[in-house]
VMD Tcl script that draws the C-alpha trace (Angstrom):
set ca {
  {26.13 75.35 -72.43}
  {22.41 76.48 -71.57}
  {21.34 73.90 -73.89}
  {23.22 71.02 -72.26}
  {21.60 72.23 -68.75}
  {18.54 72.17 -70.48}
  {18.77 68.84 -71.32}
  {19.91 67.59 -68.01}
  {17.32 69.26 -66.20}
  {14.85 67.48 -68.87}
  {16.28 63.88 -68.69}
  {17.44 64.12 -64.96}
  {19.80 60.84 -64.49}
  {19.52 59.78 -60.91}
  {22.31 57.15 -60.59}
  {22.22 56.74 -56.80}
  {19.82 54.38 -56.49}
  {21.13 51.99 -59.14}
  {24.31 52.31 -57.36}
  {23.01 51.55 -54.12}
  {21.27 48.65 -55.14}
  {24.18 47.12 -57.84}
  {26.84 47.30 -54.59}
  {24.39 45.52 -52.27}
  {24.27 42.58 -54.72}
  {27.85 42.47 -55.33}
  {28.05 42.65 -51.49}
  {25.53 39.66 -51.10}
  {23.14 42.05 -48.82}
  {20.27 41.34 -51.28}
  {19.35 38.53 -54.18}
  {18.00 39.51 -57.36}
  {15.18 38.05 -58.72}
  {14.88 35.59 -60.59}
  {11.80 35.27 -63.14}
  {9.75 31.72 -62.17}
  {9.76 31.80 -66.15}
  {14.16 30.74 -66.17}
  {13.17 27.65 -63.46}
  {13.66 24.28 -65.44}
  {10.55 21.82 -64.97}
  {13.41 20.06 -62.83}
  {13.50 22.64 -60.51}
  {9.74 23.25 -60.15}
  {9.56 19.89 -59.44}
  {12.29 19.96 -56.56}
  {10.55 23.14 -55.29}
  {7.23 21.58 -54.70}
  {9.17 18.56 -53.64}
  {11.01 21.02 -50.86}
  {7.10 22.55 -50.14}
  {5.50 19.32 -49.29}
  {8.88 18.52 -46.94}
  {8.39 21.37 -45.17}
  {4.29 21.21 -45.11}
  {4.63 17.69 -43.69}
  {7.20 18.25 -40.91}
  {4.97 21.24 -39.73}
  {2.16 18.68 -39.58}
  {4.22 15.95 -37.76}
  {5.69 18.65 -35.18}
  {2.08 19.59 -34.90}
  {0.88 15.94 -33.96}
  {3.94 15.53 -31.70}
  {2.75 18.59 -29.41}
  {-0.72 17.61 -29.61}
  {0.13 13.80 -28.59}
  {2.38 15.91 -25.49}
  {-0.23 17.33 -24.67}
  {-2.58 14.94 -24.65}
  {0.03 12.58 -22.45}
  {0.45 15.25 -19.93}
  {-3.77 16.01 -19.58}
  {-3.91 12.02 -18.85}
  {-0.93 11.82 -16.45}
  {-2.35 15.11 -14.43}
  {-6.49 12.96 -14.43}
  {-4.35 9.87 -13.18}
  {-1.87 11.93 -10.66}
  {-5.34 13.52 -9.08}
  {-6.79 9.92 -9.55}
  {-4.44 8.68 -7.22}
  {-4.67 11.40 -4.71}
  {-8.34 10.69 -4.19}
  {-7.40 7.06 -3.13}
  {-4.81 7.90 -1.10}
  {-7.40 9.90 0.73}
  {-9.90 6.92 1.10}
  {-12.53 8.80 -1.13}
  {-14.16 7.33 -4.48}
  {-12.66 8.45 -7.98}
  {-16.07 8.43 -9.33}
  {-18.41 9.90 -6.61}
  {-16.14 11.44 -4.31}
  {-17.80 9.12 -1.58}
  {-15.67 7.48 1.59}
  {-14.37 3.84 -0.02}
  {-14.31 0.53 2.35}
  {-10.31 -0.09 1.71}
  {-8.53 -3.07 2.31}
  {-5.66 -4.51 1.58}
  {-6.15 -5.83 -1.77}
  {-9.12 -4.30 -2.80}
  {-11.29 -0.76 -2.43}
  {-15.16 -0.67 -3.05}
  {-17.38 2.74 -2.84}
  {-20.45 1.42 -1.62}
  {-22.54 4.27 -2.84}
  {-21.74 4.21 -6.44}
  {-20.24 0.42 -6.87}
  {-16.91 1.68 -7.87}
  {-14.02 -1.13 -6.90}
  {-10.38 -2.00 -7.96}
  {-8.63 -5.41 -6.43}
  {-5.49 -7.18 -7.23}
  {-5.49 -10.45 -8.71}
  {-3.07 -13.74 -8.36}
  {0.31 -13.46 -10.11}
  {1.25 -17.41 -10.31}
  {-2.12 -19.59 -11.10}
  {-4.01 -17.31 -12.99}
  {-7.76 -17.63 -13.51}
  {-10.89 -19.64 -14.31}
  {-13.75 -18.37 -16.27}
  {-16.79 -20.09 -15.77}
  {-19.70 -20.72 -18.45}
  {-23.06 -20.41 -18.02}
  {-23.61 -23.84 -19.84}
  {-21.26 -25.11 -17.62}
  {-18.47 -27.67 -18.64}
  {-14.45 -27.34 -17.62}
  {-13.89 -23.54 -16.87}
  {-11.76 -21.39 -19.16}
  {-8.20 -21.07 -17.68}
  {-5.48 -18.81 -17.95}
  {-2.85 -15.94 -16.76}
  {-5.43 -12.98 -16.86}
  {-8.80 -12.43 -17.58}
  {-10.28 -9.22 -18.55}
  {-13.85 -8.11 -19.38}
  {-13.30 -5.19 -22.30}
  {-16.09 -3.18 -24.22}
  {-19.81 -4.41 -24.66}
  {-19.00 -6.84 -21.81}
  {-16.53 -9.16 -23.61}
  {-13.90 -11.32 -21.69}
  {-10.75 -12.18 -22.72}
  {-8.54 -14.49 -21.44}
  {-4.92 -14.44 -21.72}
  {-2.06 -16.96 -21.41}
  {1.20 -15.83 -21.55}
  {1.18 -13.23 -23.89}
  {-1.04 -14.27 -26.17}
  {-5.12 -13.96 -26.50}
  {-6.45 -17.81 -25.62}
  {-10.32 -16.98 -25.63}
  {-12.51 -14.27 -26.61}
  {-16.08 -15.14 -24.89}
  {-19.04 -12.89 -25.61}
  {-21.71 -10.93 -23.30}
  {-23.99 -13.68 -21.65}
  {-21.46 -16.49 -22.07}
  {-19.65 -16.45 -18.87}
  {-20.96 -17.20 -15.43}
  {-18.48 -15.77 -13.04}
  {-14.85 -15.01 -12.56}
  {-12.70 -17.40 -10.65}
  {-9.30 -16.28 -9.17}
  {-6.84 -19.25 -7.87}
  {-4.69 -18.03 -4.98}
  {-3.00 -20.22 -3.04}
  {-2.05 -19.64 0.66}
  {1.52 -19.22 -0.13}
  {0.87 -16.49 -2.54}
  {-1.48 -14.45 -0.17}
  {0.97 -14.97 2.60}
  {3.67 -13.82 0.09}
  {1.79 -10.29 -1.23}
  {0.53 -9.80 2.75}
  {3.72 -9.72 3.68}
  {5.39 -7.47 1.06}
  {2.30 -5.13 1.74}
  {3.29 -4.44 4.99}
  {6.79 -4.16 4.28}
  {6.14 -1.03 2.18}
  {4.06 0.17 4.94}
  {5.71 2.73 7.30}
  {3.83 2.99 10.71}
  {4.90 5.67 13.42}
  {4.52 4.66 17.21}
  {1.61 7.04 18.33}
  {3.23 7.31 21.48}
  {6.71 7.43 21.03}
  {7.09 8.31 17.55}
  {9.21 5.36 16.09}
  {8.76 3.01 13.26}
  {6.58 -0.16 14.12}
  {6.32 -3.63 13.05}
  {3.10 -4.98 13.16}
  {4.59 -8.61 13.55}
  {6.36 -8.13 16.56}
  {5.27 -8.97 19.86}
  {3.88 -5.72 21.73}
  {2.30 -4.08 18.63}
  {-0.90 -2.61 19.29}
  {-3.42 -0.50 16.96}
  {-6.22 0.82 18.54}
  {-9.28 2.45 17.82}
  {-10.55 5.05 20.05}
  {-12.90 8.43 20.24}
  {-11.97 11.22 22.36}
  {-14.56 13.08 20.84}
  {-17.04 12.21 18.25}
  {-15.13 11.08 15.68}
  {-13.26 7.71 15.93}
  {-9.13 7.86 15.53}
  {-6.65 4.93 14.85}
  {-3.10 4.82 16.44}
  {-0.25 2.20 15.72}
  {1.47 1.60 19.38}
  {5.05 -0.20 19.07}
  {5.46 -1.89 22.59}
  {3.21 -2.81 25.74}
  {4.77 -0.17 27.49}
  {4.05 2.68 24.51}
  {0.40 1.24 24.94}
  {-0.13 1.27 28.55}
  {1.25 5.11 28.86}
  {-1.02 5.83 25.83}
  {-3.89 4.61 27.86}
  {-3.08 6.62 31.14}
  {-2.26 9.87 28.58}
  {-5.32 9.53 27.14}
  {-8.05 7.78 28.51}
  {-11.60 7.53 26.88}
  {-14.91 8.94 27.99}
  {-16.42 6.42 30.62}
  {-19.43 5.68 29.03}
  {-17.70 4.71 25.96}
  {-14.53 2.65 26.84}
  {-13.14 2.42 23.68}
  {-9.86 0.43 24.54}
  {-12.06 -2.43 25.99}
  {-15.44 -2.55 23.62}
  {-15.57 -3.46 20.39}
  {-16.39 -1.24 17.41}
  {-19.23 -3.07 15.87}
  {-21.02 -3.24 18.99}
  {-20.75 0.55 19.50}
  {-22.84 3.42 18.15}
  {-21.67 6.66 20.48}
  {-19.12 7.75 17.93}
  {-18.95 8.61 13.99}
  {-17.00 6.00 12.10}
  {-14.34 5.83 10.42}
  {-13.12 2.52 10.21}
  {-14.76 -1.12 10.58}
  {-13.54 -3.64 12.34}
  {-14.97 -6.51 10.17}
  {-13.38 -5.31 7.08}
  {-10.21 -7.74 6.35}
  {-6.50 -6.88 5.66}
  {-5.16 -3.55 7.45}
  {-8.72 -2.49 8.96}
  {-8.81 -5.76 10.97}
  {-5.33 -5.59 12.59}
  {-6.22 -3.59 15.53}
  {-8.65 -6.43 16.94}
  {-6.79 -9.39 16.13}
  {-3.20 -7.90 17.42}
  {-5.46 -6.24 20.92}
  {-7.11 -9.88 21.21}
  {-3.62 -11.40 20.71}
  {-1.41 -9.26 23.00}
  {-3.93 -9.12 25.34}
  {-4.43 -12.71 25.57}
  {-0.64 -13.14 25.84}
  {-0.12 -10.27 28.42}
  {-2.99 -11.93 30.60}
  {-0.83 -15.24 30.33}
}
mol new
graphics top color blue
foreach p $ca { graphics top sphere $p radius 0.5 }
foreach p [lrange $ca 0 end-1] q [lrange $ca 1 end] { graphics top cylinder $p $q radius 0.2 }
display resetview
């Protein structure tokens, strides 16, 4: 017997951990593994086949968030893009823009955007002259190219040097057409009495008046709206804004001219009209 506990204490055999770690495979807790040398070529190949899967997807969900990204960064420059227009200032230079209807222009930098004609298109004219290039669209791209469109198809591609000017065909029908649908979308509030206007009805008025130094436009709905506007609120003396016209008048700062076309030259034609007509 002392020579058996000799032995044992000189050969311990520590079963636990062989236990522990047999039941955990039998249990599925762990895997074994497996020697790369027992893999079939067949099964290297479907491992590296699995690899460059995986690899790839990680590189397309990579160039899917970047391309998010990159959408969003573009739709935030062309959300703030839009809210410096709707303030009359300049995209590019931050400047005060000369708006009208169909077109904006920053006089300080040269910045300008302008709707074209929807139904006759356009004609490019050469500088060596001859019949003008029509069609649907023109548009001048990089290095000063313009190309010309018909339908949905590329009709001309003229260089840098080879066109003259830009012609666009409206017709009266057309600009009578997009006038009106412009000021359908508009909403104007009575300055007076707070309701929606029409600036074709009989009555409108839109005036342009300084209280103090800066000039102020209001939208009046009805003679009477205008008449207990002017009694509210009348103008300095030496300025009588209701009665003199803008261009002729320095004793205030500017904001709007009344030579520009469209929505800046409303107030003086509907004043000259209703006031003609009222007179009557």
């Amino acid at each position: 017997m002392p020579f058996l506990l000799f032995l044992k204490r000189l050969f311990p055999h520590d079963t636990s951990g062989a236990a522990t770690q047999r039941d955990a495979y039998n249990h599925g807790d762990a895997v074994p593994p497996v020697s790369p040398a027992l893999f079939r070529d067949q099964e290297h190949e479907r491992i590296e086949e699995n690899m460059r899967v995986i690899n790839e997807d990680s590189a397309v969900k990579r160039s899917h968030k970047s391309a998010a990204r990159e959408v969003r960064e573009a739709a935030e420059r062309s959300l703030k893009h839009l809210h410096i227009l709707q303030r009359g200032r300049c995209p590019q230079c931050g400047d005060p823009l000369r708006q009208h209807l169909f077109i904006s222009v920053c006089d300080s930098c040269g910045w300008a955007s302008w709707s074209t004609p929807k139904k006759n298109g356009v004609k490019v004219h050469l500088v060596q002259g001859g019949d003008p290039v029509t069609g649907d669209a023109a548009y001048v791209v990089k290095n000063g190219v313009t190309v010309v469109r018909r339908g949905e198809f590329v009709f001309a591609r003229l260089p840098h040097g080879a066109v003259s000017w830009i012609e666009y065909v409206w017709t009266e029908a057309e600009m009578r057409e997009r006038e009106r649908g412009m000021r359908e979308r508009l909403i104007i509030d009575c300055g007076w009495c707070g309701k929606e206007t029409d600036p074709e009805s009989d009555g409108f008025h839109l005036v342009q008046v300084a209280f103090g130094t800066t000039q102020e436009r209001y939208c009046l709905c009805s003679d009477e709206c205008y008449e207990a506007f002017r009694k509210m609120y009348p103008s300095r003396i030496h300025r009588d804004c209701y009665d003199r016209d803008c261009d002729d008048c320095d004793l205030c700062l500017k904001r709007y001219q009344s030579e520009s076309t469209g929505i800046r030259t409303l107030p003086k034609d509907f004043l000259k009209v209703n006031s003609g007509s009222s007179r009557k």
